[in-house]
C-alpha positions as CSV (number, residue, x, y, z in Angstrom):
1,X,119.6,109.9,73.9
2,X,117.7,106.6,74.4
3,X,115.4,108.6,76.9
4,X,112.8,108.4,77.0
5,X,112.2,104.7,75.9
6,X,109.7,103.7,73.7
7,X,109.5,99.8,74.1
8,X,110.2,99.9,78.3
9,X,110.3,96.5,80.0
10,X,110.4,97.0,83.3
11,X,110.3,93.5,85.9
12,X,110.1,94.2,89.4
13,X,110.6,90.5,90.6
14,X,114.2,90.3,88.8
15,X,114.6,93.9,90.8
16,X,113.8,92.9,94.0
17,X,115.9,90.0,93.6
18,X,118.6,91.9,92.5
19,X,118.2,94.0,95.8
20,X,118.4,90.9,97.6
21,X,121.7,89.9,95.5
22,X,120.2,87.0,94.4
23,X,120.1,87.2,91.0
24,X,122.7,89.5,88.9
25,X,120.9,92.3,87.1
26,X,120.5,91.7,83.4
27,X,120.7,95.6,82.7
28,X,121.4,98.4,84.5
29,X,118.2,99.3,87.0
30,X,117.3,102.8,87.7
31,X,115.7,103.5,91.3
32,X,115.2,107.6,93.0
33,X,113.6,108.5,96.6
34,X,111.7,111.2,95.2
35,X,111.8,113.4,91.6
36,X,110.0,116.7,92.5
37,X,106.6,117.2,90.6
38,X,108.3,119.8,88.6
39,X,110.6,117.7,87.0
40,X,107.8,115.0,85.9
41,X,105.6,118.6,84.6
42,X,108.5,119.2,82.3
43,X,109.5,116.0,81.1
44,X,105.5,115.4,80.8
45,X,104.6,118.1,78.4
46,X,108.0,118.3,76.7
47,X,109.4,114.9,76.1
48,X,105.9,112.8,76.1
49,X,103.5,114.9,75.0
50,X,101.3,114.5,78.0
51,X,99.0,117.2,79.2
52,X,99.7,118.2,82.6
53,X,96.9,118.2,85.2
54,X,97.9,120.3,88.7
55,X,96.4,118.5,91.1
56,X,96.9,120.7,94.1
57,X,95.0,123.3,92.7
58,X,91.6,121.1,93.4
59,X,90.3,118.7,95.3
60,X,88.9,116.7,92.3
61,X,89.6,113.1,92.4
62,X,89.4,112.7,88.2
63,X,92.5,115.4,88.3
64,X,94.4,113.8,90.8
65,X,94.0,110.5,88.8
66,X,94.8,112.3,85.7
67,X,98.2,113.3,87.5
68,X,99.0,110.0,89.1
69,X,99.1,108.7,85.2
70,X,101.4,111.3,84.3
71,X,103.4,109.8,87.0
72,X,103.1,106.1,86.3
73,X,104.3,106.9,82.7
74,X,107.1,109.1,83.0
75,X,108.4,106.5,85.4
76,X,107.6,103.7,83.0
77,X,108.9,105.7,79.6
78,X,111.8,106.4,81.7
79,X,112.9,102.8,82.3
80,X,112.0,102.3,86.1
81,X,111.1,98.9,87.7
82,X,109.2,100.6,90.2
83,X,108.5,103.8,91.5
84,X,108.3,106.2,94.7
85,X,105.4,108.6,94.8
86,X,106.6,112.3,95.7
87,X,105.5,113.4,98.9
88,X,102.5,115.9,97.1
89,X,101.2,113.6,95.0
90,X,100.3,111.4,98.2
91,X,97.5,113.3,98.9
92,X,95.2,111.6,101.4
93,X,97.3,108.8,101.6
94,X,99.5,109.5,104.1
95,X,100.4,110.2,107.4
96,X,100.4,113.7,107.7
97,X,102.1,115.2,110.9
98,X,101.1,118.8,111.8
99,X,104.4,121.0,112.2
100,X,106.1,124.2,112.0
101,X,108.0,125.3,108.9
102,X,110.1,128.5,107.8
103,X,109.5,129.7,104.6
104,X,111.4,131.5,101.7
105,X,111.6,132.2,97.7
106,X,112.1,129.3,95.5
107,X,114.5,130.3,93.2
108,X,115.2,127.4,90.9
109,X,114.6,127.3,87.1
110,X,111.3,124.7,87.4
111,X,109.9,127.0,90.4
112,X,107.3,126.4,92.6
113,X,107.3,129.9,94.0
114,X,107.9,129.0,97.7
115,X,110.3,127.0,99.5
116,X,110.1,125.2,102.9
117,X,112.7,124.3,105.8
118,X,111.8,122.6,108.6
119,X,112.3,124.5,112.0
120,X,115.7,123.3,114.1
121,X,114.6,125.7,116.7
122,X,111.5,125.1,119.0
123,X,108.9,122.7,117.2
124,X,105.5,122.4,118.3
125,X,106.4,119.2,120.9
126,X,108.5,120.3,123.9
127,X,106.6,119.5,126.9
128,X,104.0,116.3,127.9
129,X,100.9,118.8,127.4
130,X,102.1,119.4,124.1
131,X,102.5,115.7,123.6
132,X,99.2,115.3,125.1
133,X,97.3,117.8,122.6
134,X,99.4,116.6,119.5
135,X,96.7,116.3,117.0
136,X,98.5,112.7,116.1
137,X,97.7,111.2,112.7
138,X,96.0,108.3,112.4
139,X,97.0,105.3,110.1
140,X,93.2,103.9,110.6
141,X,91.9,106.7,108.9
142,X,94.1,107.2,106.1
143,X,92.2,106.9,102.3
144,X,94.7,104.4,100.7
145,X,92.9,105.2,97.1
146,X,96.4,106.3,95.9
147,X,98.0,103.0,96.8
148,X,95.2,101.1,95.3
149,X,95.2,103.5,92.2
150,X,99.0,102.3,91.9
151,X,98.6,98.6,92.3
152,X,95.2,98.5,89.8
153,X,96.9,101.0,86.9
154,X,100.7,100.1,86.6
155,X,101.9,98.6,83.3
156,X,102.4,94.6,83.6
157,X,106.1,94.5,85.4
158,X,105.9,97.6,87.2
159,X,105.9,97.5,91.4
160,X,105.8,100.6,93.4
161,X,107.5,101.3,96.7
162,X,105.4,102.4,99.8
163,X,106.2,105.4,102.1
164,X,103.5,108.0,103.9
165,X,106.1,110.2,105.8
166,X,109.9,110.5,107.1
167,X,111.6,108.5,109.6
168,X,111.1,108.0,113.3
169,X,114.2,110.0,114.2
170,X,112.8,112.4,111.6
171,X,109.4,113.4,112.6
172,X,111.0,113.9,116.4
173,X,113.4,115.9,114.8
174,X,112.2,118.0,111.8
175,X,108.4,117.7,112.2
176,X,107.5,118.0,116.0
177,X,110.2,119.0,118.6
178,X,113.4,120.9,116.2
179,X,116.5,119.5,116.7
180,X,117.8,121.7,118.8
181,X,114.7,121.7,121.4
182,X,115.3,117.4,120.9
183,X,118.9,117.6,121.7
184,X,118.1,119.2,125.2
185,X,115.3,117.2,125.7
186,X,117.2,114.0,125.6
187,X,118.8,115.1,128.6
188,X,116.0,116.9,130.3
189,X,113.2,114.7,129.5
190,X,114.6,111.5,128.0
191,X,110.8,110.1,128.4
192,X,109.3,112.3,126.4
193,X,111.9,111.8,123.7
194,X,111.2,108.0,123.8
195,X,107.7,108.7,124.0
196,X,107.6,110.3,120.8
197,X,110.1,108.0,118.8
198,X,107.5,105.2,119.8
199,X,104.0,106.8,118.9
200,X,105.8,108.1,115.5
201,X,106.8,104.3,114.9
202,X,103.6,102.5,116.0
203,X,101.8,104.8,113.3
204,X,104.4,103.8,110.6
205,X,103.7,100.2,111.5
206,X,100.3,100.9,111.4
207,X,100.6,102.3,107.7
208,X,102.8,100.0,106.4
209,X,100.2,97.1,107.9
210,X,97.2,98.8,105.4
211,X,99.0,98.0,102.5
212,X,100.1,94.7,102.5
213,X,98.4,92.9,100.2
214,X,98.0,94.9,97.6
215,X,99.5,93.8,94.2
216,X,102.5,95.1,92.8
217,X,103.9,96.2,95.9
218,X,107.4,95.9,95.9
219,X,108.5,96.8,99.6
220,X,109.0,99.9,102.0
221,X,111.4,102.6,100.7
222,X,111.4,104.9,104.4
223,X,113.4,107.9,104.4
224,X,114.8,108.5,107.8
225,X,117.7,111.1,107.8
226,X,120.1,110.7,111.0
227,X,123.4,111.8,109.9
228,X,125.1,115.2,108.4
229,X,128.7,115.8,107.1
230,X,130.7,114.2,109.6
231,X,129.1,111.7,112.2
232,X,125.0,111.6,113.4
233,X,123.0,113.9,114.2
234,X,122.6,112.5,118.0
235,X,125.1,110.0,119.3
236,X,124.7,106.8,117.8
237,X,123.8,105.0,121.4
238,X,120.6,108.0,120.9
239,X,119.9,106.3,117.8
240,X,120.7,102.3,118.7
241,X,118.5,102.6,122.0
242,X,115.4,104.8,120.6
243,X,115.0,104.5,117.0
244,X,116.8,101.3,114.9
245,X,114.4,99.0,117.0
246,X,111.7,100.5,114.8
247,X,113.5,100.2,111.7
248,X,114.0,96.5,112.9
249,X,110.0,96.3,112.8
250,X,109.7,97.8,109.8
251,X,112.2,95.5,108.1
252,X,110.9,92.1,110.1
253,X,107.4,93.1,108.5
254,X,108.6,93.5,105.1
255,X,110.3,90.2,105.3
256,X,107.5,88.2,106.8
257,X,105.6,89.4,103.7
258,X,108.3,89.0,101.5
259,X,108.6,92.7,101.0
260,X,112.2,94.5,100.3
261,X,113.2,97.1,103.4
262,X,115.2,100.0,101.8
263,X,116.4,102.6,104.2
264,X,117.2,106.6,103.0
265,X,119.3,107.9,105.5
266,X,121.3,111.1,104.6
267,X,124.7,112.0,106.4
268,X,127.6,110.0,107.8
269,X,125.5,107.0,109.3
270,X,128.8,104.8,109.3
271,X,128.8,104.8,113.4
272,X,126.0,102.5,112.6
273,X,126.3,100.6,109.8
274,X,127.3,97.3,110.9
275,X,123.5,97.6,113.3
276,X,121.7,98.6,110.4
277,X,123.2,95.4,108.2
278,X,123.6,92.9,111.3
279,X,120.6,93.4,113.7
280,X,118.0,96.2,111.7
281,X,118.6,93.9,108.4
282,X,117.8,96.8,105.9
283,X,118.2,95.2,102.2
284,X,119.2,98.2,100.7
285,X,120.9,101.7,101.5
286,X,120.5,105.1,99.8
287,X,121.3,108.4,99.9
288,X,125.1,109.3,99.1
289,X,127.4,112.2,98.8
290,X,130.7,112.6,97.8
291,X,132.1,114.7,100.4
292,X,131.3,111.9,103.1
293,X,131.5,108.6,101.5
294,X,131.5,108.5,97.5
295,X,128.7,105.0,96.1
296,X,132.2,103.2,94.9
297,X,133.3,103.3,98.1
298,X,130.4,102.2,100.6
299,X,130.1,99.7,97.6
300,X,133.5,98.0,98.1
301,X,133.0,98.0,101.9
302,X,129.1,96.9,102.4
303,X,128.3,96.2,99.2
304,X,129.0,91.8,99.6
305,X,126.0,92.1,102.2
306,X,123.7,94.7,101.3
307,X,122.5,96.5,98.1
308,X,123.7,99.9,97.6
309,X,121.2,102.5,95.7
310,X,122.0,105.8,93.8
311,X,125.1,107.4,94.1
312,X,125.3,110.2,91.6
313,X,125.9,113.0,93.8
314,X,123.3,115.6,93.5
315,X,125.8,118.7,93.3
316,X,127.7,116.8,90.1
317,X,124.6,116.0,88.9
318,X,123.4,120.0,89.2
319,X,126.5,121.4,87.9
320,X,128.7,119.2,85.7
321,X,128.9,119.5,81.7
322,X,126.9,116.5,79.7
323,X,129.9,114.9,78.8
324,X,131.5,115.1,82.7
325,X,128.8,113.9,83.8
326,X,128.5,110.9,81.7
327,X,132.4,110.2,82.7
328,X,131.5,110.5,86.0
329,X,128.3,108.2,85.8
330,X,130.4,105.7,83.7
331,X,132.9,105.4,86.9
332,X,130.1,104.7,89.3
333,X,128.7,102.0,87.0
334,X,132.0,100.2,86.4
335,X,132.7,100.0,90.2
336,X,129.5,99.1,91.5
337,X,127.9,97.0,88.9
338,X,129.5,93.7,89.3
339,X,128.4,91.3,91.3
340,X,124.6,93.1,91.5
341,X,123.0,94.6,94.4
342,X,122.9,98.0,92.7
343,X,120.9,100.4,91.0
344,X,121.4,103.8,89.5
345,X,120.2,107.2,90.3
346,X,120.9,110.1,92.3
347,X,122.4,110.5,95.7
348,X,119.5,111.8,96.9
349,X,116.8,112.9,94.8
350,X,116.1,114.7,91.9
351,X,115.3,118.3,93.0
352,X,113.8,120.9,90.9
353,X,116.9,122.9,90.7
354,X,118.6,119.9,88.7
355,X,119.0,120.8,84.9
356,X,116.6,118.0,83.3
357,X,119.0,117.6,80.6
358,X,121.7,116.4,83.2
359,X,119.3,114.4,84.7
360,X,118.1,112.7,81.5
361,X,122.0,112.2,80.7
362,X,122.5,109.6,83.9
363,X,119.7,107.6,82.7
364,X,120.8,107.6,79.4
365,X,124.2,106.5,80.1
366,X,122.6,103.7,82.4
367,X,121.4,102.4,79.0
368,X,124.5,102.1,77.9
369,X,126.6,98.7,77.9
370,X,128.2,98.2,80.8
């Protein structure tokens, strides 16, 4: 393996202009949502030598700075243009929304002990009291050091992508009301819904508006799942009406700075599709799975007017062999490489359940001539 690399050269303005398909990329780029602290531990301390600092386990600023470098690297030594902080390592810069959350036993190889699911039942917002005496984040109040640790400490040609908490249709769903107690509610109390859709997005736009500026910034990478295996979660009229005029915001702002606007959006989003490319104007899509749409297919139907991110489905790159794998890999590449406006990496992300030898393996055949 090539991994990890030793002389990295990583360029974030040919990136972002490959995003934007206006340049074709000289190499193959490598982009994720998230890689779970676990995986950056391992590959850390086993792969470059780096002594790992756990920065949840104090408050300290010097650790969590010690563990942001650890991150920095492994993304640089790694061969990213640009990189995605994990949600943890965020720490007080972010918008953090309180919720309700079920819990079990984590049982992959790179534990953490504990897993979390979100409740689809009752959440804490299901009435205008609640709404009322939501303790709401604010973005005014938010300590940006982390940002600002980013832009002053990356290596020269490194950007990083900025993101302080899911989605509009997201928070409604998985952090304050539950899906379930949100599906009755847009029937019940439609202006409560709304209500909450348009605080959650004035405090994203108020986030997003605190960074700009700072250098190395590449752009917005906002997750905001709305789909599952066969259609959206809510209608897409729901979704049209309440929630893709924030992702229009979000995406005008970028632009006016001249900031890229990716969108993560898991599920079968293809009800609204042409909106997100036509009217929203996202540069970029991501998240993908097999079982709905394979890459090398959204490719060949969006791809000549939007980018198209990721790909490797997460469950092929959790259980295939080395050498399946790399086949597989291999396909995506010689499908969606020509004519730009792609980038490799996982479907979705890069959980701690996924073998770090498989995960290694995508990158490395990403090296590879193409």
């Amino acid at each position: 393996m090539k991994i990890p690399l030793t002389k990295p050269e990583p360029d974030i303005e040919h990136f972002k202009n490959v995003i934007l398909r206006k340049e074709k990329p000289k190499r193959v780029n490598f982009i994720e949502l998230h890689i779970d602290q676990e995986i950056i531990k391992h590959v850390s301390e086993s792969l470059l030598n780096r002594e790992w600092v756990e920065p949840s386990s104090s408050k300290d600023r010097k650790a969590q700075e010690s563990c942001l470098r650890n991150v920095i690297e492994f993304h640089y030594r790694l061969g990213y243009d640009a990189l995605r902080l994990p949600s943890a390592l965020r720490f007080s810069s972010a918008l953090s929304f309180t919720t309700k959350v079920r819990e079990g036993e984590d049982t992959a190889a790179l534990t953490r002990n504990e897993r979390r699911w979100v409740e689809e039942g009752k959440g804490i917002i299901s009435s205008w009291e609640d709404f009322e005496n939501y303790p709401w984040p604010s973005p005014e109040k938010m300590d940006l050091w982390v940002f600002e640790f980013l832009s002053e400490n990356l290596p020269e040609g490194m950007g990083f992508w900025a993101s302080f908490c899911p989605g509009v249709f997201e928070i409604a769903m998985n952090e304050l009301m539950g899906l379930e107690t949100l599906s009755y509610l847009l029937y019940d109390n439609a202006e409560l819904v709304e209500a909450v859709f348009n605080k959650s997005g004035d405090l994203i736009l108020g986030a997003y508006k605190r960074v700009v500026g700072l250098d190395n910034l590449a752009g917005f990478f906002q997750g905001d799942d709305m789909g599952f295996k066969t259609s959206t979660l809510v209608s897409s009229d729901v979704l049209k009406k309440y929630v893709l005029p924030w992702h229009k915001k979000f995406a005008e702002f970028a632009h006016e700075h001249g900031l890229v606007y990716i969108l993560h959006s898991c599920g079968n989003v293809d009800s609204i599709m042409e909106d997100l490319i036509e009217d929203v104007k996202i540069d970029a899509k991501h998240s993908f799975e097999d079982a709905i749409m394979p890459v090398t297919e959204f490719k060949k139907k969006y791809g000549d007017r939007i980018a198209v991110l990721g790909g490797v489905d997460l469950d092929k790159l959790c259980r295939l062999e080395e050498k399946e794998l790399r086949g597989y890999v291999r396909n995506i590449l010689d499908e969606c490489m020509p004519g730009g406006g792609y980038a490799l990496g996982s479907g979705n992300s890069v959980a701690n359940y996924t073998p770090v030898n498989n995960f290694l393996a995508m990158l490395d055949e990403g090296l590879r001539d193409w």
